[in-house]
Backbone and ligand atoms as CSV (ligand in chain L), in Angstrom:
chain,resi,resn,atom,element,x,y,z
A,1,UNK,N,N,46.208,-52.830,10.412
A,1,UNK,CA,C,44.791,-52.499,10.345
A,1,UNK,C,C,44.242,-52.864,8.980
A,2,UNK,N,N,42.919,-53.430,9.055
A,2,UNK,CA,C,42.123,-54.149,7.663
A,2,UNK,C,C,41.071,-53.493,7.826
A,3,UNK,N,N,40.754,-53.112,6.905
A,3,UNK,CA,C,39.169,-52.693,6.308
A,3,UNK,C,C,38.403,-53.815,6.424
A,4,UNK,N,N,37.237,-53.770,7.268
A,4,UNK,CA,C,36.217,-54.619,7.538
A,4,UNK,C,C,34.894,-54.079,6.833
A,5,UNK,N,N,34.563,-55.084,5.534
A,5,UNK,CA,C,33.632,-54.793,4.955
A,5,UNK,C,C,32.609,-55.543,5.260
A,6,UNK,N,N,31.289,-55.059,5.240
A,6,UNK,CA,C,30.058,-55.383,5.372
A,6,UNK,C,C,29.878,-57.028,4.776
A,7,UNK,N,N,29.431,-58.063,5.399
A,7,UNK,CA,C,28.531,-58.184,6.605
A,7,UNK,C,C,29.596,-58.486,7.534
A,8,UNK,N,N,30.871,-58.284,7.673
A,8,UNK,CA,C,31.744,-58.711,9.071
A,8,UNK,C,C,31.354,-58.326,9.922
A,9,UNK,N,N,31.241,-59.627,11.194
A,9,UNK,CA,C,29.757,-58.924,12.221
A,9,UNK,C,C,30.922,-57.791,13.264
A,10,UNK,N,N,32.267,-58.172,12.954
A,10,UNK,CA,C,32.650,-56.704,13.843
A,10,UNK,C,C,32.050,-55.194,13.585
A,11,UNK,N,N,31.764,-55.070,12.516
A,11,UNK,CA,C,30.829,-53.995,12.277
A,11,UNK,C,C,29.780,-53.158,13.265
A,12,UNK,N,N,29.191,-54.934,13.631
A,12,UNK,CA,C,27.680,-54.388,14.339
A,12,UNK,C,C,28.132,-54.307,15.866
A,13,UNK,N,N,29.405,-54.293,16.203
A,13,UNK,CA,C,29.519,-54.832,17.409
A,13,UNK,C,C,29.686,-53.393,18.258
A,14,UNK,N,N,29.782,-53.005,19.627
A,14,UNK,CA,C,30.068,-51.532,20.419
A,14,UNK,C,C,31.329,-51.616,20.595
A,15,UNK,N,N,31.949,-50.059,20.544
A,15,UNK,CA,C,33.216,-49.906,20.655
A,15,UNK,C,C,32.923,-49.882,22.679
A,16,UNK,N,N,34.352,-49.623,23.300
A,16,UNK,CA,C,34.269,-49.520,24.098
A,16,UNK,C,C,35.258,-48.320,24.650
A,17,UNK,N,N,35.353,-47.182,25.841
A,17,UNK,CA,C,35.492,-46.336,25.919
A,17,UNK,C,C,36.938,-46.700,26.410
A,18,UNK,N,N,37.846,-45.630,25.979
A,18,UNK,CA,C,39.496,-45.210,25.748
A,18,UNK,C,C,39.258,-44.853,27.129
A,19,UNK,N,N,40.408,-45.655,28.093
A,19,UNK,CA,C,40.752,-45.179,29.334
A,19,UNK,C,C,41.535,-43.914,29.279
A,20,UNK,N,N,41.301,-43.366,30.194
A,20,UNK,CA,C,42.074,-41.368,30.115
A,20,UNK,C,C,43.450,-41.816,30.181
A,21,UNK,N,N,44.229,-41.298,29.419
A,21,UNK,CA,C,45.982,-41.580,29.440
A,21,UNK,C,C,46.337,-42.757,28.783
A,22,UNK,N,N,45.320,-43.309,28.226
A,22,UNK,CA,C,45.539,-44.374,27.331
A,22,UNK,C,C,46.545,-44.054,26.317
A,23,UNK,N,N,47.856,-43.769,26.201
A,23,UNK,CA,C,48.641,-43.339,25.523
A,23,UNK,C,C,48.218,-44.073,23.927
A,24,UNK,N,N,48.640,-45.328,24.887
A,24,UNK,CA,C,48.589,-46.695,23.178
A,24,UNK,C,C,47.436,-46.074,21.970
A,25,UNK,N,N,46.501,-45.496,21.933
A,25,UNK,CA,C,45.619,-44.811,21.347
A,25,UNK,C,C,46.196,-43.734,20.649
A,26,UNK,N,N,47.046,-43.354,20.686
A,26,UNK,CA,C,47.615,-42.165,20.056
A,26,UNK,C,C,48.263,-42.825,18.272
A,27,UNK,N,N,49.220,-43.663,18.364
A,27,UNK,CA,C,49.377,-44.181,17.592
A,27,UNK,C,C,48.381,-45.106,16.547
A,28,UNK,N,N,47.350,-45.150,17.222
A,28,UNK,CA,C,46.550,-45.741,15.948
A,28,UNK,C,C,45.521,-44.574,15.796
A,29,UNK,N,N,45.140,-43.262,16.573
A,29,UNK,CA,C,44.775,-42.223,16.036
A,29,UNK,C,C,46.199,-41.814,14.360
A,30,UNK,N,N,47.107,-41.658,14.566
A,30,UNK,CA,C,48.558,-41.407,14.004
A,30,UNK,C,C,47.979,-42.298,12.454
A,31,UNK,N,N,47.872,-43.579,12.274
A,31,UNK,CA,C,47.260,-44.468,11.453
A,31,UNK,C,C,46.129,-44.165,10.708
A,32,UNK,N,N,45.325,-43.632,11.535
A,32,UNK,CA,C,44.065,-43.479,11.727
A,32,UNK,C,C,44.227,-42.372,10.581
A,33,UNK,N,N,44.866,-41.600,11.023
A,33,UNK,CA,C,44.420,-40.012,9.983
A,33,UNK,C,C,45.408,-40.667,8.458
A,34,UNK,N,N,46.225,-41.478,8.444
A,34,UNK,CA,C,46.844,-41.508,7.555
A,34,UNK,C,C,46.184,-42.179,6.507
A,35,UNK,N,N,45.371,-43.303,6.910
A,35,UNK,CA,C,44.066,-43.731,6.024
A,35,UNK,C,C,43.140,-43.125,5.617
A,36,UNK,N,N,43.085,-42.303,6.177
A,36,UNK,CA,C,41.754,-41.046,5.646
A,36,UNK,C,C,42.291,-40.782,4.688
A,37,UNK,N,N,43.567,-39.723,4.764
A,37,UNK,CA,C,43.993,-39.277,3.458
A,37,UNK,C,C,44.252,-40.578,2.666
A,38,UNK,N,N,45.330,-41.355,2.652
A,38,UNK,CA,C,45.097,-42.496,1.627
A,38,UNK,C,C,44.156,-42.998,0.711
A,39,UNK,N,N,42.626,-43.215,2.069
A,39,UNK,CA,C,41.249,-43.267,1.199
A,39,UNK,C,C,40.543,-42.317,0.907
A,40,UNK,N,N,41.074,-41.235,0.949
A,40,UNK,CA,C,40.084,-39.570,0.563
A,40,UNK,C,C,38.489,-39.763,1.133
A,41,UNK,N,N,38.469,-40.224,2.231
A,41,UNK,CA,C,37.539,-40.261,2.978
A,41,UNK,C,C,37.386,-39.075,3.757
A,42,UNK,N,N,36.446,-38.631,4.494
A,42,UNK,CA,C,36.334,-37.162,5.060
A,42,UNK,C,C,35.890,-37.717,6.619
A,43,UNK,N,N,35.420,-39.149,6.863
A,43,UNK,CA,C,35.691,-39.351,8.307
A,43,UNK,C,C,35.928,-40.518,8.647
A,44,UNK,N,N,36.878,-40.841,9.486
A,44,UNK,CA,C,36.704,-42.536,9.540
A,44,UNK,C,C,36.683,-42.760,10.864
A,45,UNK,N,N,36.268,-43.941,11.767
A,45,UNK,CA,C,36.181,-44.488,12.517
A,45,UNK,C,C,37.152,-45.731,12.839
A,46,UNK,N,N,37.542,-45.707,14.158
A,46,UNK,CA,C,38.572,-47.105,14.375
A,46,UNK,C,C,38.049,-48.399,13.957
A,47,UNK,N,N,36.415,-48.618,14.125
A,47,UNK,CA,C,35.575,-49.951,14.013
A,47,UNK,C,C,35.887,-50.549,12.721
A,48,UNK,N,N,35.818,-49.376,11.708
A,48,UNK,CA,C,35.845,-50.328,10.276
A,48,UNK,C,C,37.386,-50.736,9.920
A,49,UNK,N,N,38.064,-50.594,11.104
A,49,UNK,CA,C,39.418,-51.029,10.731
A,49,UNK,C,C,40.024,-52.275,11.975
A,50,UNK,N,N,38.257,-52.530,12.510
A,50,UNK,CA,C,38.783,-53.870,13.660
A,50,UNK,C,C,38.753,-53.472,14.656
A,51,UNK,N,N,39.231,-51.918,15.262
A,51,UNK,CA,C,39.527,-51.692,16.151
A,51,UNK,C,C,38.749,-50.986,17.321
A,52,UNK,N,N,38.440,-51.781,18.126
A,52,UNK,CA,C,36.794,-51.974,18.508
A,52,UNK,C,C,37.110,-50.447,20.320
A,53,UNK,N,N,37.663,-49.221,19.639
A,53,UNK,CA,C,37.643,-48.857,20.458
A,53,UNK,C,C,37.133,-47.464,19.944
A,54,UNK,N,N,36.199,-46.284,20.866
A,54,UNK,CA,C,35.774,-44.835,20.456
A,54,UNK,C,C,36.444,-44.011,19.857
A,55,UNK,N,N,37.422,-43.971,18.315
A,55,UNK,CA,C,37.922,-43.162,18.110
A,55,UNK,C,C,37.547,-42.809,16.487
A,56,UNK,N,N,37.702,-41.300,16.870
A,56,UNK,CA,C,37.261,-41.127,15.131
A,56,UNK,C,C,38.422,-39.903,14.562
A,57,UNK,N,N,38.542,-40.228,13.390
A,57,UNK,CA,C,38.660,-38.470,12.801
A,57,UNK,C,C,38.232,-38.007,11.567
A,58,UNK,N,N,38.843,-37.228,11.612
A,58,UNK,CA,C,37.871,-36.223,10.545
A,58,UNK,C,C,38.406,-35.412,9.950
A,59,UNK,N,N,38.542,-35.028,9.182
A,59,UNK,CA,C,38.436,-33.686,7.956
A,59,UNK,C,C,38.035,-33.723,6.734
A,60,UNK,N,N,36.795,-32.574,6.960
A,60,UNK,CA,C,36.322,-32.733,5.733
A,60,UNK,C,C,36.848,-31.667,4.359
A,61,UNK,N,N,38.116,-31.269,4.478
A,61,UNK,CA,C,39.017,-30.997,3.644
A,61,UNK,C,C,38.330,-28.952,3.557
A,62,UNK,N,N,37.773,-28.728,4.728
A,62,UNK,CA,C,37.050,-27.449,4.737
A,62,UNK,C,C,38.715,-26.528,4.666
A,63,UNK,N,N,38.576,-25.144,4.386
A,63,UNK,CA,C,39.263,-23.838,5.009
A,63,UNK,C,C,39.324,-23.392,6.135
A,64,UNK,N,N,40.071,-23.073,7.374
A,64,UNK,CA,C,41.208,-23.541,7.371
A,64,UNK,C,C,41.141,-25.127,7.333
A,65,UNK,N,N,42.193,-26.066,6.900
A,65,UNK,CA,C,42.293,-27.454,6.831
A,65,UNK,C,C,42.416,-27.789,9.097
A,66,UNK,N,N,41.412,-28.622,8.767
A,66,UNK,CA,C,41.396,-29.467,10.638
A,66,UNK,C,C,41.452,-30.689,10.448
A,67,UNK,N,N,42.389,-31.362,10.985
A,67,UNK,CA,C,42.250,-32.659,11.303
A,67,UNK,C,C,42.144,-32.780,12.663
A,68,UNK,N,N,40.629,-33.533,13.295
A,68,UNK,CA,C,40.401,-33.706,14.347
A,68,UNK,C,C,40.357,-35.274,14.624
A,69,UNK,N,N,41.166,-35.036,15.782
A,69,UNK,CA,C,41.622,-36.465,16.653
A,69,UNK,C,C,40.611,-36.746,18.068
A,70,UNK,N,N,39.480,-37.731,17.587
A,70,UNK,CA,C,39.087,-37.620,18.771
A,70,UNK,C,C,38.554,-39.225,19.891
A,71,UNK,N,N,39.064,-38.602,20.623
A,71,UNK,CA,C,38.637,-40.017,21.764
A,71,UNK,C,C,37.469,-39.721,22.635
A,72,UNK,N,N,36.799,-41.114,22.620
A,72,UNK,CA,C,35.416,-41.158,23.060
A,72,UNK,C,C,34.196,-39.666,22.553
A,73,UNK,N,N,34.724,-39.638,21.484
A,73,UNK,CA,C,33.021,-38.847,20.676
A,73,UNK,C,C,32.067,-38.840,21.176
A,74,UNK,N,N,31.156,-37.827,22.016
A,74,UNK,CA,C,29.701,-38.432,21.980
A,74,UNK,C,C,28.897,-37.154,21.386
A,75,UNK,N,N,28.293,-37.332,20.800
A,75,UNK,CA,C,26.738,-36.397,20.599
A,75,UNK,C,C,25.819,-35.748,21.862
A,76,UNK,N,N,26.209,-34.944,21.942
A,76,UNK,CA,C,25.163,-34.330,23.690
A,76,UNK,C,C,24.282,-32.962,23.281
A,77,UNK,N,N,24.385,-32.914,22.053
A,77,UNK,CA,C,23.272,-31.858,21.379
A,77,UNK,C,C,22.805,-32.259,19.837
A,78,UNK,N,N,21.665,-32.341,19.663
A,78,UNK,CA,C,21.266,-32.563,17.834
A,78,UNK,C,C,20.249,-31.641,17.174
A,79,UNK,N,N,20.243,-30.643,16.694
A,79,UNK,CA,C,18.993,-30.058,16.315
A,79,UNK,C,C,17.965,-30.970,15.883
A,80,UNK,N,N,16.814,-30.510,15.777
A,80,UNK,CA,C,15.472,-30.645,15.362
A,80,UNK,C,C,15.188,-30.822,13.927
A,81,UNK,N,N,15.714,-29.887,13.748
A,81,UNK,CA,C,15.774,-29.488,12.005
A,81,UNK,C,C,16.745,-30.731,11.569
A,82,UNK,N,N,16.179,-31.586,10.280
A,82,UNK,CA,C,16.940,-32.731,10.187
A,82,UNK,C,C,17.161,-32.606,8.331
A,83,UNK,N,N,18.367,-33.428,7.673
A,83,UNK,CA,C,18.700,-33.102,6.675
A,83,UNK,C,C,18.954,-34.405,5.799
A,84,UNK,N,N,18.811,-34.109,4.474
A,84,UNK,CA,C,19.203,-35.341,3.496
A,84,UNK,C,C,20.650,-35.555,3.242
A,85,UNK,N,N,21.166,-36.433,3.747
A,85,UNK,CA,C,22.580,-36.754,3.381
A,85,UNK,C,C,22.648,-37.710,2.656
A,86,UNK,N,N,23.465,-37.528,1.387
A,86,UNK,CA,C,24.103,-38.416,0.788
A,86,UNK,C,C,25.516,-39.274,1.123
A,87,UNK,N,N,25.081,-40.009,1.424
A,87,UNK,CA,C,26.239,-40.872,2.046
A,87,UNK,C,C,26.909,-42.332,1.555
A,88,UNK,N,N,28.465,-42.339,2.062
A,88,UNK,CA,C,29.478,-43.617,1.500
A,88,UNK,C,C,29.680,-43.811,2.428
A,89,UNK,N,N,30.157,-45.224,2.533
A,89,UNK,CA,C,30.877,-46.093,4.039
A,89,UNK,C,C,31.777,-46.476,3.158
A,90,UNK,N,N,32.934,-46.625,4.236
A,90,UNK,CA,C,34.463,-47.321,3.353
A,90,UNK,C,C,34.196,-49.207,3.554
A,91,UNK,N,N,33.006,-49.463,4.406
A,91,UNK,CA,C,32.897,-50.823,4.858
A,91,UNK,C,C,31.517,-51.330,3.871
A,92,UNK,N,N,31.049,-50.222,3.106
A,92,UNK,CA,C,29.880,-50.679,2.288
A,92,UNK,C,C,30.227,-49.711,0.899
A,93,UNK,N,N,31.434,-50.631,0.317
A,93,UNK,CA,C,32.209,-49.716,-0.741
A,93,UNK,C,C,31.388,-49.752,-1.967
A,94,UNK,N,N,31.287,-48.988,-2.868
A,94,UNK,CA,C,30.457,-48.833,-4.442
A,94,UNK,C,C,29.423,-48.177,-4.323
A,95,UNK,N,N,28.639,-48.096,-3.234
A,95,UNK,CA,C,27.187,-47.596,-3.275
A,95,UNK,C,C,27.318,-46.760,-2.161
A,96,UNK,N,N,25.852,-45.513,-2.760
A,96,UNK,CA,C,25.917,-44.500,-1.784
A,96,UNK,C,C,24.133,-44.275,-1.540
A,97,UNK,N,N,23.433,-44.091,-0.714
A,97,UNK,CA,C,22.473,-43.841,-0.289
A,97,UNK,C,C,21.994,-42.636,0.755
A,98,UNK,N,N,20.392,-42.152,0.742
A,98,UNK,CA,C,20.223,-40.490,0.985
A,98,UNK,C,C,19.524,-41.296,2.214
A,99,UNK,N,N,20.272,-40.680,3.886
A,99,UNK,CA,C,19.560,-40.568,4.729
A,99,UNK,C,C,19.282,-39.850,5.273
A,100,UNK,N,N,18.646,-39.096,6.481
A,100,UNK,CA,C,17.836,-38.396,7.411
A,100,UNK,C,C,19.228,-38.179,8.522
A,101,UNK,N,N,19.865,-36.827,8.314
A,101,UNK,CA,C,20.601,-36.862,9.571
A,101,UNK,C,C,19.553,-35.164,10.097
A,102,UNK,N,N,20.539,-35.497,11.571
A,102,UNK,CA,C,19.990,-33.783,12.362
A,102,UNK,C,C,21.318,-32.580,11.566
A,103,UNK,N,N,20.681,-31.673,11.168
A,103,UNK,CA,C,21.387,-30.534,10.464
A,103,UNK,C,C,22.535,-30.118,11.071
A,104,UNK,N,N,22.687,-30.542,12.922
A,104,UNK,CA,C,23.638,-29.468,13.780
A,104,UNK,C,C,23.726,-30.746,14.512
A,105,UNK,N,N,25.005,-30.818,15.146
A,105,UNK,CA,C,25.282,-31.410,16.284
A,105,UNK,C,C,26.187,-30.993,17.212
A,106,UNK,N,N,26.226,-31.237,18.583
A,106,UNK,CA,C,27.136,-30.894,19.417
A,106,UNK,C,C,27.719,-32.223,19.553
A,107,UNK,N,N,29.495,-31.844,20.001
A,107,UNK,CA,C,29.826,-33.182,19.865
A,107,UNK,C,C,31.154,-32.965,21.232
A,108,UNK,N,N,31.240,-33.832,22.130
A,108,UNK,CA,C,32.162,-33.780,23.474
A,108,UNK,C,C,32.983,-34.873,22.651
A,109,UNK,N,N,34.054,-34.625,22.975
A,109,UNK,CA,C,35.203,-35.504,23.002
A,109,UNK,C,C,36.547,-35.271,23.671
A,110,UNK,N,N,37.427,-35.972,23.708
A,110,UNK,CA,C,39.162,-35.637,24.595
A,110,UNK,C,C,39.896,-35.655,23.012
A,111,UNK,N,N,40.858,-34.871,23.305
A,111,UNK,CA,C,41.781,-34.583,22.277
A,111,UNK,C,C,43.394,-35.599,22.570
A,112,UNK,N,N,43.929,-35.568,22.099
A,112,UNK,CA,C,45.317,-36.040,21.851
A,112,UNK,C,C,45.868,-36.202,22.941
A,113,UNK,N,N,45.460,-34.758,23.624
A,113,UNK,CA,C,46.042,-34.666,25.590
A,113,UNK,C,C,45.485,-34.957,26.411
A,114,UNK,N,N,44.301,-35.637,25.966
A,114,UNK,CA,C,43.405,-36.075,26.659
A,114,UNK,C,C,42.678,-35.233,27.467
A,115,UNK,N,N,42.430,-33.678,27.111
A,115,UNK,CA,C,41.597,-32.843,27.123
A,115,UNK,C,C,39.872,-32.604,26.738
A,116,UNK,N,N,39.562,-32.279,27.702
A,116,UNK,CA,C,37.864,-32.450,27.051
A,116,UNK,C,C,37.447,-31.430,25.851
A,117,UNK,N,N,37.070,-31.260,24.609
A,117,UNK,CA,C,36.758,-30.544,23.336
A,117,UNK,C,C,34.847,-30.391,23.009
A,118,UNK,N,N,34.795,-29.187,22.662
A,118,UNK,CA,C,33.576,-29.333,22.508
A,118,UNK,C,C,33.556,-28.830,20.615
A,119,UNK,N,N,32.658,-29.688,20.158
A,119,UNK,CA,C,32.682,-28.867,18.844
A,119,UNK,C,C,31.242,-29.175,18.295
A,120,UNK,N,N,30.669,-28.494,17.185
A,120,UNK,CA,C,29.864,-27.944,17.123
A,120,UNK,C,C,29.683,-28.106,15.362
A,121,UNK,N,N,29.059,-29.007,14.927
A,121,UNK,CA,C,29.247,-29.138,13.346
A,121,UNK,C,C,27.388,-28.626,12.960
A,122,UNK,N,N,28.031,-28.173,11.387
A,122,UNK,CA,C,26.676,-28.229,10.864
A,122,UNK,C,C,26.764,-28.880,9.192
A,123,UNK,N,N,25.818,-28.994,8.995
A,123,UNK,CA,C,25.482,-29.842,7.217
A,123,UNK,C,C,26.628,-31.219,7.131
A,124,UNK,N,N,27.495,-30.653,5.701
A,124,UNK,CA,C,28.358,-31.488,5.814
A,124,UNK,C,C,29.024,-32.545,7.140
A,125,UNK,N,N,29.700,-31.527,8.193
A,125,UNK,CA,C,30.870,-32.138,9.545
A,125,UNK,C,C,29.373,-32.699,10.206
A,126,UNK,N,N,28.539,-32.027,10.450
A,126,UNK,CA,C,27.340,-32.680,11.099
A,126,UNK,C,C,26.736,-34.188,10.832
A,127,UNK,N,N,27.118,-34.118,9.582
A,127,UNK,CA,C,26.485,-35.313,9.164
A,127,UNK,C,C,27.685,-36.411,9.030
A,128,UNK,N,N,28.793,-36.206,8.808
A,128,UNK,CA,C,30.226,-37.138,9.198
A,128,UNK,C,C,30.654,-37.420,10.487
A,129,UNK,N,N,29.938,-36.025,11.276
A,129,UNK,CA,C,30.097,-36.528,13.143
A,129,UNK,C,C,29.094,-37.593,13.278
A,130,UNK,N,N,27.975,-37.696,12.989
A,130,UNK,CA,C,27.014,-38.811,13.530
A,130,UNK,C,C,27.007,-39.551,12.507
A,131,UNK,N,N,27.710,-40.158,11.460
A,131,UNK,CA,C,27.827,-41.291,10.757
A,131,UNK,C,C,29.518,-42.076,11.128
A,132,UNK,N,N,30.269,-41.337,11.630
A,132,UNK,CA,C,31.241,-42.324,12.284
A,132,UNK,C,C,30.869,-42.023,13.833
A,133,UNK,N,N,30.074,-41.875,14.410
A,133,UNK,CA,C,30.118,-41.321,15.933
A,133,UNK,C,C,28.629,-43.157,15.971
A,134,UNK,N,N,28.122,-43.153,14.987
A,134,UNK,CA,C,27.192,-44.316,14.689
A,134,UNK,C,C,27.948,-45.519,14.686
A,135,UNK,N,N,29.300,-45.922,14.250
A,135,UNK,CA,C,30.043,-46.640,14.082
A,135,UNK,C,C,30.520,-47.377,15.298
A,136,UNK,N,N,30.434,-46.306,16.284
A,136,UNK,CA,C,31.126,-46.630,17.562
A,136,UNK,C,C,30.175,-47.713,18.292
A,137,UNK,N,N,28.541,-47.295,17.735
A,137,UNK,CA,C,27.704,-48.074,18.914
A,137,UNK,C,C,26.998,-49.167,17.691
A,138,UNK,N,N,28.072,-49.623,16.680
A,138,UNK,CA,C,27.640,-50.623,15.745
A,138,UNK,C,C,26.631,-50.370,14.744
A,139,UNK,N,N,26.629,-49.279,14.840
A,139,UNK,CA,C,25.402,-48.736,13.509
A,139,UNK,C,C,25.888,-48.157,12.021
A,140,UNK,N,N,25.251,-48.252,11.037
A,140,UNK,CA,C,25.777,-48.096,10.005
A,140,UNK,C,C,24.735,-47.424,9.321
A,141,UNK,N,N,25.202,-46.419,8.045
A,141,UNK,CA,C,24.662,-45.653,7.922
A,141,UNK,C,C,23.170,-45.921,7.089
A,142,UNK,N,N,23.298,-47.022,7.038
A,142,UNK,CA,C,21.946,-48.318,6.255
A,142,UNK,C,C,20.950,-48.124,6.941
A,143,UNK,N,N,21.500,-48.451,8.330
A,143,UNK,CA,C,20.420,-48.556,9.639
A,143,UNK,C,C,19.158,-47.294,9.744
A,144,UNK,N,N,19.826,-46.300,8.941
A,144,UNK,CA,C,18.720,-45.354,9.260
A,144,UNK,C,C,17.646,-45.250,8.255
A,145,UNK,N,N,17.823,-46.237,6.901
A,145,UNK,CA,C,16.916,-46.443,5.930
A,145,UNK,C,C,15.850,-47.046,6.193
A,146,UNK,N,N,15.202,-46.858,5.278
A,146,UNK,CA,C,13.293,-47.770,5.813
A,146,UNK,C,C,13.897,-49.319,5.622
A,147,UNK,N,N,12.807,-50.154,6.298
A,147,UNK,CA,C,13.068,-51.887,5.800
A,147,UNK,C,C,13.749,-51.502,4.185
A,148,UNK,N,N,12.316,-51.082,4.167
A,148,UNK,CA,C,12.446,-51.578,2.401
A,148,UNK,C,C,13.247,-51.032,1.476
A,149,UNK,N,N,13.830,-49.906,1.752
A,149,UNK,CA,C,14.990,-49.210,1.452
A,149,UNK,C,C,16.343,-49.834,1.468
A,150,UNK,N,N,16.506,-50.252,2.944
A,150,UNK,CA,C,17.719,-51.006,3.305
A,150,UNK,C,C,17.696,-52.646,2.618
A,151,UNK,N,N,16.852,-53.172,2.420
A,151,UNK,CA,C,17.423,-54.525,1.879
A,151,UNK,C,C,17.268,-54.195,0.292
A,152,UNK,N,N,16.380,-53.327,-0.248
A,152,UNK,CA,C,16.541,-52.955,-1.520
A,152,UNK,C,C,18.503,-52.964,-2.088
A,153,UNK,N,N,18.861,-51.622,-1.016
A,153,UNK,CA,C,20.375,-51.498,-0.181
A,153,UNK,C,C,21.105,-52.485,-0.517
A,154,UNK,N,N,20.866,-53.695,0.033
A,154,UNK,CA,C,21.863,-54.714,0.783
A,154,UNK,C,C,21.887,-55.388,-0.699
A,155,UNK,N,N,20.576,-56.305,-1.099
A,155,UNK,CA,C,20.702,-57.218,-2.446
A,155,UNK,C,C,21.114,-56.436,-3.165
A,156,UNK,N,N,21.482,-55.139,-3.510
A,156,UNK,CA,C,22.554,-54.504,-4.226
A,156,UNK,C,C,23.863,-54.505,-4.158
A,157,UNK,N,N,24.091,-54.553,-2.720
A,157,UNK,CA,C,25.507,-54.498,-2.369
A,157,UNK,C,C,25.846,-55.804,-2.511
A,158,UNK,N,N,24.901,-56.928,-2.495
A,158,UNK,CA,C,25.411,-58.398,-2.494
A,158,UNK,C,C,25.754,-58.324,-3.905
A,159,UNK,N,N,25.065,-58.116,-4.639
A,159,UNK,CA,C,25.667,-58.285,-6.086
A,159,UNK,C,C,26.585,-57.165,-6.421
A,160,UNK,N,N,27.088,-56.104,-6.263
A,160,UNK,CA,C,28.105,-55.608,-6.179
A,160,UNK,C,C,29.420,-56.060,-5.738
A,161,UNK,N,N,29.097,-56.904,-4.678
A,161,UNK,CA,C,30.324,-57.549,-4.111
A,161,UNK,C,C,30.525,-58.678,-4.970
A,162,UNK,N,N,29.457,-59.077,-6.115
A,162,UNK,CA,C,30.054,-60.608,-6.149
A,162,UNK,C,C,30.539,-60.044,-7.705
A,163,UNK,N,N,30.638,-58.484,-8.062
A,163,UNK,CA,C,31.385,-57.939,-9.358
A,163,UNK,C,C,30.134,-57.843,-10.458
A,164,UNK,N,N,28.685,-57.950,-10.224
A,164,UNK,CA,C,27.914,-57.439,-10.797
A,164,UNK,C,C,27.565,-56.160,-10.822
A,165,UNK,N,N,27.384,-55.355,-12.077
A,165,UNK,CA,C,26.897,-53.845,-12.266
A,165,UNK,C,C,25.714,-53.576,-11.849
A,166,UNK,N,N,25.835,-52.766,-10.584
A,166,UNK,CA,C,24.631,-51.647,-10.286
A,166,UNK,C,C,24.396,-50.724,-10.521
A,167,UNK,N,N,23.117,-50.722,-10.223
A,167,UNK,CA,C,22.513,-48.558,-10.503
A,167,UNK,C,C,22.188,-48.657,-9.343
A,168,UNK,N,N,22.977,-47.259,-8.655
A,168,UNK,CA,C,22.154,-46.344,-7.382
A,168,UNK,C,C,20.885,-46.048,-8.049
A,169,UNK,N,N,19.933,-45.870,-6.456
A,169,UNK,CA,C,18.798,-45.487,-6.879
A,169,UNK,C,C,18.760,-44.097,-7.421
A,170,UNK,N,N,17.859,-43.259,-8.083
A,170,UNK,CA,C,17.712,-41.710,-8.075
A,170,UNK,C,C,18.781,-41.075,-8.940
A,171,UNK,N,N,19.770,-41.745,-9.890
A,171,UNK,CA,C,21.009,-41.326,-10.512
A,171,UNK,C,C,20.674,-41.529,-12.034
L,1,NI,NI,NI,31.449,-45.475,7.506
């Protein structure tokens, strides 16, 4: 598994849904969590690692410690009430930008046993469920910036990538 950084158009592309008993999925969930910790990331998605199928996990290093394994994620509740997140992508590395998530989400997924899970995030997990749960249907967490925000965004990240010094905005 490779880290696919921005603009690799696998990025923008849709995952597609984990057949039930799909065993083979277990082992790159197994991978999956081991890169998180490696990259002290708090959620990652299969997409930014190529692997163009619905799986995410997560921990955001809360009390008790959870690492959640999940196949086919979806969002089937979002509050109203919506929040400023500061946010990193491991596929749009150096820079971090403030978007508009919903404060609460409900979130369906199958577990390990391929059991159906319901969970229920707020602030922080809320806002890491629908920024890798975004991943799945090719969206990135850019996408939710204004035009002019996001390419402000991007010609930053281009010169970041080519080893020129940036300033985040607002820092
Ligand atoms: Ni990301």
């Amino acid at each position: 598994m490779e880290l696919k950084i921005y603009p690799d158009p696998v990025l923008a592309q849709k995952c597609a849904d984990v057949e039930m008993g799909d065993v083979s999925v277990l082992s790159i969930l197994e991978e999956m969590s081991k890169k998180l910790y490696e990259w002290e990331g708090a959620g990652l998605a299969a997409k930014p690692l190529g692997v163009l199928k619905k799986l995410v996990v997560i921990d955001i290093r809360a009390e008790p410690a959870t690492l959640y394994k999940m196949i086919n994620p979806k969002i089937v509740w979002a509050s109203e009430e919506m929040m400023d997140s500061k946010e990193g992508c491991l596929s749009l590395p150096g820079l971090r930008d403030t978007v508009i998530r919903h404060e609460k989400v409900r979130v369906e997924y199958f577990d390990v046993n391929f059991e159906k899970q319901i969970i229920e995030g707020e602030e922080f997990l809320a806002c890491c469920l629908q920024h890798e749960i975004d991943h799945l249907s090719g969206k990135l967490y850019i996408d939710h910036l204004s035009r002019l925000k996001r390419s402000r965004f991007l010609s930053k990240f281009k010169k970041s990538q080519r080893g020129e010094e940036v300033e985040e905005d607002g820092e």
